[in-house]
VEXPA-240178 format. One record per residue: x, y, z of N, C-alpha, C, O in turn. Coordinates in steps of 0.1 Angstrom, whole numbers, plus 5000, padded with zeros to 4 digits. Each point is the difference from the previous one (the first is absolute). Layout:
REM residues N
R   n_px   n_py   n_pz   ca_px   ca_py   ca_pz   c_px   c_py   c_pz   o_px   o_py   o_pz
R      X      Y      Z       X       Y       Z      X      Y      Z      X      Y      Z
...
REM end
This chain:
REM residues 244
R   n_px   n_py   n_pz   ca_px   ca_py   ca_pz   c_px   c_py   c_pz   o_px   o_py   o_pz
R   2501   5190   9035    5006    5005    5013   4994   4991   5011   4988   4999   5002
R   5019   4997   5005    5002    4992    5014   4985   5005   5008   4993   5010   4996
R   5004   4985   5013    4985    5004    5010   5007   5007   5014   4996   5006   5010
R   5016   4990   4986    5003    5005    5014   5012   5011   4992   5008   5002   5010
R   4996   5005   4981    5002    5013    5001   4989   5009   4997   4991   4997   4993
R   5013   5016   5016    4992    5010    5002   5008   5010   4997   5012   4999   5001
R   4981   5012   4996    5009    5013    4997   4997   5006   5013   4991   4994   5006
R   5015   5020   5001    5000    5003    5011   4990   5010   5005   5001   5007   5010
R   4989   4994   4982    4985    5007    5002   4995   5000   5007   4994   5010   5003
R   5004   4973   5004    4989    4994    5011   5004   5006   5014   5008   4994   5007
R   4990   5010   4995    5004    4998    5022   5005   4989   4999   4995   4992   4993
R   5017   5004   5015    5006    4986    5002   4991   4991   5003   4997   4989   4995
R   4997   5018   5015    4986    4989    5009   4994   4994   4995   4998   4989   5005
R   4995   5013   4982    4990    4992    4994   5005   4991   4994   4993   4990   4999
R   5024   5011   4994    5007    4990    4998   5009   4987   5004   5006   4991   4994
R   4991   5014   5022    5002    4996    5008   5005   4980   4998   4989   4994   4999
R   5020   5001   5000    5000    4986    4999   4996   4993   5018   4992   4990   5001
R   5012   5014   5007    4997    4999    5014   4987   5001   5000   4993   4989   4999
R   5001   5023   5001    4982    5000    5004   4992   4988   4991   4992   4993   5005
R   5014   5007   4975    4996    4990    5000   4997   4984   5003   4991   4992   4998
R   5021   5006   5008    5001    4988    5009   4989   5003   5012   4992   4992   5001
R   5008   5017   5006    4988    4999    5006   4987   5003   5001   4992   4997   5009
R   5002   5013   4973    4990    4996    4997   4996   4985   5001   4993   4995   5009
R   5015   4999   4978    4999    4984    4997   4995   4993   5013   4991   4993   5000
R   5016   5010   5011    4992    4989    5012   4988   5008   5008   4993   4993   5008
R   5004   5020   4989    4987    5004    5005   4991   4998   4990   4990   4995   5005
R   5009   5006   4982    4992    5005    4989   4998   4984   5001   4989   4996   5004
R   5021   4993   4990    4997    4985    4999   5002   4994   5002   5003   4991   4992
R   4998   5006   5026    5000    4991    5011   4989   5004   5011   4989   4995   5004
R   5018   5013   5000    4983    5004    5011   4991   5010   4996   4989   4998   5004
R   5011   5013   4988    4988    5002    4994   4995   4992   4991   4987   5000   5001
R   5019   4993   4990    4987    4993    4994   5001   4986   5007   4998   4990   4993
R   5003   5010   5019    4991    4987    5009   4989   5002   5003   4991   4992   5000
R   5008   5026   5006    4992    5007    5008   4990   5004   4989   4988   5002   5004
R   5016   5001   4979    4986    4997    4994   4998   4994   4993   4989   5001   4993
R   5020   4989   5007    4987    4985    4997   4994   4996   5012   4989   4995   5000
R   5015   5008   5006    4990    4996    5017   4984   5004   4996   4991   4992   5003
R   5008   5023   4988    4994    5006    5000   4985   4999   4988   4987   5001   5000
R   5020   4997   4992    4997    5004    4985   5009   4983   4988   5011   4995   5001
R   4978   5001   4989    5007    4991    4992   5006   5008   4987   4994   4999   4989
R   5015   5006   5011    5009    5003    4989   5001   4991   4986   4998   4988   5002
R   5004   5016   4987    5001    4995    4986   5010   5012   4989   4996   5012   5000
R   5015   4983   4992    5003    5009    4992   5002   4995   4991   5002   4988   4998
R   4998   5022   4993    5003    4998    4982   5013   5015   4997   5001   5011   5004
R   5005   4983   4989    5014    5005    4996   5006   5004   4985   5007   4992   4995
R   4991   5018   5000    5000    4997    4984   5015   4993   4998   5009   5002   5009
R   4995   4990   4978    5012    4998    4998   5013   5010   5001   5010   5000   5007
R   4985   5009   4986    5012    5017    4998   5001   5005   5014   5008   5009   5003
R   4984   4985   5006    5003    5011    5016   5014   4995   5007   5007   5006   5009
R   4994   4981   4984    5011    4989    5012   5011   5004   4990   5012   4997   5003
R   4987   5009   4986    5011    5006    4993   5006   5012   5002   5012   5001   4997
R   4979   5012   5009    5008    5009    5010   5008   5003   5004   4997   5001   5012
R   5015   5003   4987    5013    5002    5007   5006   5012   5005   5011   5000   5006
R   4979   5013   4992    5001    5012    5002   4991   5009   5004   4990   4994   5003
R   5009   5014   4999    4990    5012    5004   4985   4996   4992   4999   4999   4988
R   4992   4999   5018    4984    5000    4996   4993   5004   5012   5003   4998   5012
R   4984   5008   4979    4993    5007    5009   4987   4986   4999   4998   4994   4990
R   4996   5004   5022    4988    4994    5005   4992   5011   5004   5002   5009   5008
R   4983   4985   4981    4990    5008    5000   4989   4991   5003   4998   4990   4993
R   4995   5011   5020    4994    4990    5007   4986   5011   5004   5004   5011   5004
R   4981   4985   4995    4990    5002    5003   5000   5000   5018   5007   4992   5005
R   4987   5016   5003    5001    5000    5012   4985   4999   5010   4991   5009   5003
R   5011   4978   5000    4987    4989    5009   5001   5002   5014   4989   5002   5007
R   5020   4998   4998    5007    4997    5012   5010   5003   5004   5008   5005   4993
R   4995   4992   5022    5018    5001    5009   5002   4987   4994   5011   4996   5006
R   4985   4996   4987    5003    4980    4997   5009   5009   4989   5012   4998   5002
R   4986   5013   4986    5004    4998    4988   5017   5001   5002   5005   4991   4994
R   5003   5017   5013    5011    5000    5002   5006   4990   5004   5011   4997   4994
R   4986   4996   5016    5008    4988    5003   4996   4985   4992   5006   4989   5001
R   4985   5013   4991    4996    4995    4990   5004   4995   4990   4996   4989   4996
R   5015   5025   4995    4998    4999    4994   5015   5001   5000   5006   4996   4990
R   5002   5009   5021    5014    4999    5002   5002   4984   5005   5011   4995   4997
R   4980   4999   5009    5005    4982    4996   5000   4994   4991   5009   4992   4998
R   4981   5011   4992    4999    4993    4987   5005   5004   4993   5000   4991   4991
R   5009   5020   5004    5007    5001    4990   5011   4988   5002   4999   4992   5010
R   5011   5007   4982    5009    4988    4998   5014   5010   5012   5003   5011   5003
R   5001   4979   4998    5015    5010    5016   5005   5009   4992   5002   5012   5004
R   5004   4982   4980    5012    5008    4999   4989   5013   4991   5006   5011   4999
R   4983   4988   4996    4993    5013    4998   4997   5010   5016   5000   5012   4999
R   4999   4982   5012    4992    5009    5014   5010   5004   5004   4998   5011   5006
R   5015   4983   4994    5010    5002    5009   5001   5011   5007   5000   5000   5012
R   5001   5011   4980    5004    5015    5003   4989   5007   5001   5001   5011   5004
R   4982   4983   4992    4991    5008    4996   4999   5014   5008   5007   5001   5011
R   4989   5005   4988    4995    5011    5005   4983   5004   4999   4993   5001   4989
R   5001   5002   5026    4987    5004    4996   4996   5010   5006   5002   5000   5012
R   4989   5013   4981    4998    5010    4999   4987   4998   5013   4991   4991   4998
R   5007   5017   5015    4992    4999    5007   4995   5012   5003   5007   5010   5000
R   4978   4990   5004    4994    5017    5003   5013   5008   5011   5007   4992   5006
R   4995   5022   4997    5008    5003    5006   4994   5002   5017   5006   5000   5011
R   4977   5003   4984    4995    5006    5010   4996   4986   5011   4994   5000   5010
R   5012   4992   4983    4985    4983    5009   5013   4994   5006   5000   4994   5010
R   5011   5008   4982    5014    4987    5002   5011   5006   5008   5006   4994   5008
R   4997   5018   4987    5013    5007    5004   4998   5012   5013   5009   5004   5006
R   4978   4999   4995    4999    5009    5011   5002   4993   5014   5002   5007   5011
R   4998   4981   4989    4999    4991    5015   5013   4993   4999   5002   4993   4990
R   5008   5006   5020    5007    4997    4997   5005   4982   5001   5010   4995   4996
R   4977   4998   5013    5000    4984    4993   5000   4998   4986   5010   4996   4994
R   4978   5007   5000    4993    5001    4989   5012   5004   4991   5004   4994   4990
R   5002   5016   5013    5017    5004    4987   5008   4989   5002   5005   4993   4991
R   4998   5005   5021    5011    4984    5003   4998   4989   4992   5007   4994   4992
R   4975   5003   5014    4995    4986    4990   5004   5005   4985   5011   4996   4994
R   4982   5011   5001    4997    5001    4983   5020   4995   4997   5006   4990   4995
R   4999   5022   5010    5013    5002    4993   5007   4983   5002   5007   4995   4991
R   4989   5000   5019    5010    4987    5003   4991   4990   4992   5006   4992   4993
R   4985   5008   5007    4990    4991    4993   5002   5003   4984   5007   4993   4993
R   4987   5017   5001    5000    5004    4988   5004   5006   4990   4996   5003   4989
R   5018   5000   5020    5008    5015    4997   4997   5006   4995   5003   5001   4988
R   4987   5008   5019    4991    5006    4997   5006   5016   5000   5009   5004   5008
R   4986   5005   4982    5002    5014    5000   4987   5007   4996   4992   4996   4992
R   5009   5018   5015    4984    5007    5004   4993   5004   4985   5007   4998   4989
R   4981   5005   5010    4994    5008    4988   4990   5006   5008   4990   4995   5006
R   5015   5024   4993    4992    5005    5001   4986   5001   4997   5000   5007   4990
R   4989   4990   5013    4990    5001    4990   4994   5013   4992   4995   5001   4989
R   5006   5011   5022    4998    5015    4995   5012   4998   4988   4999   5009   4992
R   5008   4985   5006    5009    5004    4985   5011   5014   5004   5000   5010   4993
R   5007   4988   5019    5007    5014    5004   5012   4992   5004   5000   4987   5001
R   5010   5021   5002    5014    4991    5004   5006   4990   4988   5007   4990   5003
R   4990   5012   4985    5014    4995    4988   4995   4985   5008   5008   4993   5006
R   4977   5004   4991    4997    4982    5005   5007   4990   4984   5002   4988   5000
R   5002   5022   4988    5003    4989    4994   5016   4998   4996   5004   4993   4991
R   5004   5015   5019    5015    5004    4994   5004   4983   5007   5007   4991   4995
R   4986   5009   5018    5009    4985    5007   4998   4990   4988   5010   4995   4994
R   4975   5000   5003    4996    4987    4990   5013   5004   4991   5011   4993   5000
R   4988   5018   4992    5005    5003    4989   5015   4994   4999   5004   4993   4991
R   5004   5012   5023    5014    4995    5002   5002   4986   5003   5010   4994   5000
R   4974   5000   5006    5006    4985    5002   5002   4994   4986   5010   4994   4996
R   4976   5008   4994    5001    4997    4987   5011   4996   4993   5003   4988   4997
R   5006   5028   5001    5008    5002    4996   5014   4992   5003   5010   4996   4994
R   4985   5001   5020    5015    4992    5007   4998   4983   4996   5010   4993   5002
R   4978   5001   4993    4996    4988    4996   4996   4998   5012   5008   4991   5002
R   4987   5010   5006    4993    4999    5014   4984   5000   4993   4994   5010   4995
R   5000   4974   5007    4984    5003    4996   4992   5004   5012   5000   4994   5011
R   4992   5015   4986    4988    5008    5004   4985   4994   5002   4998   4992   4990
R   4995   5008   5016    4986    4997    5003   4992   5010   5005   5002   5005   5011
R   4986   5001   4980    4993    5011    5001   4981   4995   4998   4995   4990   4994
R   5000   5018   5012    4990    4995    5000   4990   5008   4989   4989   4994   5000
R   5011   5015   4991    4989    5011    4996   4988   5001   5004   4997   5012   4997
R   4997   4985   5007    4988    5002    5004   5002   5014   5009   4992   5010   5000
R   5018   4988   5006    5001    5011    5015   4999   4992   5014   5007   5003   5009
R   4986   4990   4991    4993    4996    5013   4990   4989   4997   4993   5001   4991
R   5008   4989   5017    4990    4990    5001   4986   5002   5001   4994   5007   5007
R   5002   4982   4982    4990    5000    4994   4985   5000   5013   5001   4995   5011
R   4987   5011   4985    4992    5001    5006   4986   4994   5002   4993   5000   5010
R   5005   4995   4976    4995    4986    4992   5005   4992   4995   4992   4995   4992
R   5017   5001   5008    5007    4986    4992   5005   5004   4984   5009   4994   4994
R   4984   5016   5001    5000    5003    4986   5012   5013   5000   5002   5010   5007
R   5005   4984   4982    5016    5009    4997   4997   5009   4991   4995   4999   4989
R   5011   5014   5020    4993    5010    4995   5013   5007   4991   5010   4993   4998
R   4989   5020   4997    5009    5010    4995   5014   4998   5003   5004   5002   5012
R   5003   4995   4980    5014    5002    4999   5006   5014   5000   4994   5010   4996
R   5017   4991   5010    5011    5015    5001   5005   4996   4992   5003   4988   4998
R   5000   5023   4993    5007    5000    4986   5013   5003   5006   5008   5001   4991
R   4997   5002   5025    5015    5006    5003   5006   4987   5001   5012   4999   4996
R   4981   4990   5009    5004    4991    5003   5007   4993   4986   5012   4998   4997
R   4981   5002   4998    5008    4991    4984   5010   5009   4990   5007   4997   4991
R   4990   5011   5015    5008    5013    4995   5017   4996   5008   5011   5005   4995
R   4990   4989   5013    5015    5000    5007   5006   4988   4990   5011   5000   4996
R   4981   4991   5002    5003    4988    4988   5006   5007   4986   5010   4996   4995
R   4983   5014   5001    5004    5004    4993   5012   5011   5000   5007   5001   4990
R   4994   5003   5017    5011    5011    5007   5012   4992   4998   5009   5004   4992
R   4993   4983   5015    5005    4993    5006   5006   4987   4986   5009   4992   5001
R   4982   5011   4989    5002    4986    4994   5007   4987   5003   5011   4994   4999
R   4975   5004   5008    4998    4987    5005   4989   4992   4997   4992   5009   4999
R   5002   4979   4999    4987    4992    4997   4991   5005   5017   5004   5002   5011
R   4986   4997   4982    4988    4998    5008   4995   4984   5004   4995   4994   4991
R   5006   5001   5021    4992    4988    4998   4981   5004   5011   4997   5003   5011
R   4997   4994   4977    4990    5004    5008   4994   4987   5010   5002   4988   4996
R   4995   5014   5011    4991    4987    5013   4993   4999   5005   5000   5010   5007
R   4986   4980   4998    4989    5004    5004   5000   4993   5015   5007   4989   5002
R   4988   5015   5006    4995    4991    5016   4987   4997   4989   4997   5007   4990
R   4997   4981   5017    4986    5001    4997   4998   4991   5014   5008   4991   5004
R   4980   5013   5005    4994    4997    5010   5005   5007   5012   4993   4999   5010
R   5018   5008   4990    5001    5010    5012   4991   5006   5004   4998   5001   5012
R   4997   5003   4981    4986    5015    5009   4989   4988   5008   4994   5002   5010
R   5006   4986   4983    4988    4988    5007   5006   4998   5009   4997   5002   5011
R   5020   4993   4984    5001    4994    5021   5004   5012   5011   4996   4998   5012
R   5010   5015   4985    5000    5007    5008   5002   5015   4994   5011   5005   4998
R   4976   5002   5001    4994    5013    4994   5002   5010   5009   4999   4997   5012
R   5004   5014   4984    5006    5012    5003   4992   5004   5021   4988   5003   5002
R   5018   4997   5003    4998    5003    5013   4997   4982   5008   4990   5000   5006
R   5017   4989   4994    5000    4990    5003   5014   4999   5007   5007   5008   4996
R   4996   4987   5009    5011    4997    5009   5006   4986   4996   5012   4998   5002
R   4980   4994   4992    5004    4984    5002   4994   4994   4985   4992   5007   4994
R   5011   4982   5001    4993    4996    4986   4988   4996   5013   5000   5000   5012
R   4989   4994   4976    4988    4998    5004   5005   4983   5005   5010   4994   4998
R   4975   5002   5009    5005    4983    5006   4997   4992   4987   4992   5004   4991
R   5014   4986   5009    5001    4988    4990   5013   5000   4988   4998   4996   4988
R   5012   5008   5016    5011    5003    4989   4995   5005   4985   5002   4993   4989
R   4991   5019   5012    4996    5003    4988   5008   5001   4984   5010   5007   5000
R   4987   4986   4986    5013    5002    4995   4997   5010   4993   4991   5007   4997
R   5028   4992   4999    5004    5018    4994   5011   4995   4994   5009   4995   5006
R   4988   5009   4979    5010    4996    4992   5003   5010   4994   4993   5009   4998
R   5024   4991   4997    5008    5011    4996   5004   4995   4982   5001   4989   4994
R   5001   5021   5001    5000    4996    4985   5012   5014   4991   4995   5011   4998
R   5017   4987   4997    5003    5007    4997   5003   4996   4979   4999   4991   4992
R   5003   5018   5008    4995    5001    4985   5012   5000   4992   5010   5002   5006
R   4993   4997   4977    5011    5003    4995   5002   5012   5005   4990   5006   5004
R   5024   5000   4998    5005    5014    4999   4998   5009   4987   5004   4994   4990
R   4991   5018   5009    5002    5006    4991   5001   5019   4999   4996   5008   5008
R   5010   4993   4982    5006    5014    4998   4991   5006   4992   4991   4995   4994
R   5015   5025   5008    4992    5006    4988   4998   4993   4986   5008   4992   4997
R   4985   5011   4996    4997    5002    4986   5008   5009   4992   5003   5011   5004
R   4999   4985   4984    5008    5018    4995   4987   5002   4994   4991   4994   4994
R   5012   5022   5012    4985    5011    4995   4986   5003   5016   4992   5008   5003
R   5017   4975   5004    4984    5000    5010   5002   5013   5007   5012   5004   5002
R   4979   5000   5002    5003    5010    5011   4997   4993   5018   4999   4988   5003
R   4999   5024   5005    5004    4995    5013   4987   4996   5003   4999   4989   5006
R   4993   5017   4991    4983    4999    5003   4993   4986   4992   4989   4996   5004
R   5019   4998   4984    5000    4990    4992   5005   4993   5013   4992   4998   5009
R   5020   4997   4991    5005    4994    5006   4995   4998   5018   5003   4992   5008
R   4989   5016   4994    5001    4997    5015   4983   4993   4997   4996   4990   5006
R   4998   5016   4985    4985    4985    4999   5006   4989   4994   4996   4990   5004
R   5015   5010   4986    5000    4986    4996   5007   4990   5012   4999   4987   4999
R   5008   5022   5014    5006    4988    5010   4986   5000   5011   4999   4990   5008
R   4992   5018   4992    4989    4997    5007   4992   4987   4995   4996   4991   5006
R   5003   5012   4981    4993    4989    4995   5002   4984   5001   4992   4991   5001
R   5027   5009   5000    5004    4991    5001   4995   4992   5013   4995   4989   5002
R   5008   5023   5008    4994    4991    5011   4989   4998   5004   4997   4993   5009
R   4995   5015   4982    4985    4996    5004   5000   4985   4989   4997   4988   5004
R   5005   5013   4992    5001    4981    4986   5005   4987   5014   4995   4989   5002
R   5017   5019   5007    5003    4989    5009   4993   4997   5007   4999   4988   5003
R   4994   5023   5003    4993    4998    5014   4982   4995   4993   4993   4992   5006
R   5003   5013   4983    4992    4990    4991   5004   4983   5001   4993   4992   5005
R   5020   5006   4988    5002    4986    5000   5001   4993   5017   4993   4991   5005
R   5017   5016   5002    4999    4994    5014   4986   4998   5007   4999   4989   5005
R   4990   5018   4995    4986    4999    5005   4996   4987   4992   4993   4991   5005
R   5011   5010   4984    4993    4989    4998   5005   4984   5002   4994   4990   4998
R   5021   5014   5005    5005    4991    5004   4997   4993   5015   4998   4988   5000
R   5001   5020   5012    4999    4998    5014   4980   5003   5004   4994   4996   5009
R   5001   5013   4978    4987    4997    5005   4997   5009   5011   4994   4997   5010
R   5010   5019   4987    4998    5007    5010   5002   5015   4992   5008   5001   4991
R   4985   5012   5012    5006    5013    4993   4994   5003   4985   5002   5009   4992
R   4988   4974   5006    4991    5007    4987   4992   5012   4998   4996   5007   4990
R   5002   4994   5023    4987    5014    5001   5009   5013   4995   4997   5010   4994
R   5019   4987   5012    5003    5016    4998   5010   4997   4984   5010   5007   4997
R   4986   4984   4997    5009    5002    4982   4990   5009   4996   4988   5002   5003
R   5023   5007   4984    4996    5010    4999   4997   4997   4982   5006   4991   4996
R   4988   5014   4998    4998    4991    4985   5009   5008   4994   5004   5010   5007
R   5001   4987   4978    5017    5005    4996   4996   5012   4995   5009   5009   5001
R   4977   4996   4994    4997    5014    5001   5005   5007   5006   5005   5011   4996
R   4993   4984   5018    5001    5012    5008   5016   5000   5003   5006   5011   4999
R   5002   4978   5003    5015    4998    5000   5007   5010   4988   5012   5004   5003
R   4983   4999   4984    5004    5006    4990   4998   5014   5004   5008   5006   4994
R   4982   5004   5015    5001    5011    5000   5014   5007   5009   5001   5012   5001
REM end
């Protein structure tokens, strides 16, 4: 099936062909002028991701305000096109710049964090409509650099949804600009993005299976990226602990 049919689940908006046209010149014309200005960028792409044509969920570690627009440039166009990204309700949508930006920037839709208000019926219907999603599990950005506990609700909509998971790491966000920073740090700090084969349940895996084995995944990335860019060794986690 085509990338551009949709079943009628989504809110129009997110499917928006117009907004896309004007993500495209905010997201990768003047925002990413404004951070490369900032920050040296690098990505890695698995083969199967540029193969995509439908609903997938992005399961991305959370460093920074860098990881969303991040990670919405580097995906390939005809994967970001439509993306959609899940943002706190209380930090983004209560102010009404902050809802303007996200939505026109990331087409962004809220997640409750208390878990109240049906936060997973919207993901669920973009899914469903082949509209890919971008969620963070963690909850909230990181506090040391090191990626913590996955939400099992989150990967749970993948599965609801049957749709692939592509898992993805930032690696160096929390170095160039760590939780209560305004700005990356001076000297274009780099921060490379890495997303991984896509993959699905297991038959038999369960959900609690499945949501360490896409954690692990991205801890393996943000392992390989550190050692690629030379930054974020302190917070790899050894596969021990990636396996609990």
């Amino acid at each position: 099936m085509s990338d551009h049919t949709f079943s009628p689940l989504a809110p129009p908006k997110y499917r928006s062909r117009t907004r896309s046209a004007l993500r495209f010149l905010l997201q990768r014309v003047l925002f990413r002028g404004l951070v490369r200005s900032a920050i040296t960028p690098t990505v890695s792409i698995a083969p199967g991701v540029c193969q995509l044509d439908r609903g997938f969920l992005v399961i991305a570690n959370h460093t920074s305000h860098l990881d969303a627009p991040m990670i919405a440039q580097s995906l390939p166009r005809r994967q970001s096109r439509f993306l959609a990204t899940g943002v706190a309700y209380d930090y983004f949508f209560t102010v009404w710049h902050k809802r303007l930006f996200v939505r026109w920037l990331f087409n962004a839709f809220p997640i409750y964090r208390e878990g109240s208000r049906g936060s997973a019926n919207l993901p669920r219907a973009l899914l469903r409509s082949g509209v890919p999603v971008l969620l963070f599990p963690e909850g909230s950005r990181q506090k040391s650099g090191t990626i913590a506990d996955f939400k099992a609700g989150s990967i749970r909509l993948a599965v609801d949804a049957s749709v692939p998971i592509v898992p993805a790491a930032v690696v160096g966000g929390f170095e160039a600009m760590p939780k209560g920073a305004v700005w990356p740090a001076a000297g274009r700090p780099p921060v490379h993005v890495a997303f991984g084969e896509p993959v699905t349940a297991r038959d038999e895996e369960s959900l609690s299976e499945l949501t360490a084995r896409v954690r692990q995944l991205v801890a393996e990335l943000f392992a390989a990226g550190a050692d690629d860019i030379g930054v974020g060794s302190e917070h790899v986690e050894s596969p021990e602990r990636t396996k609990k």
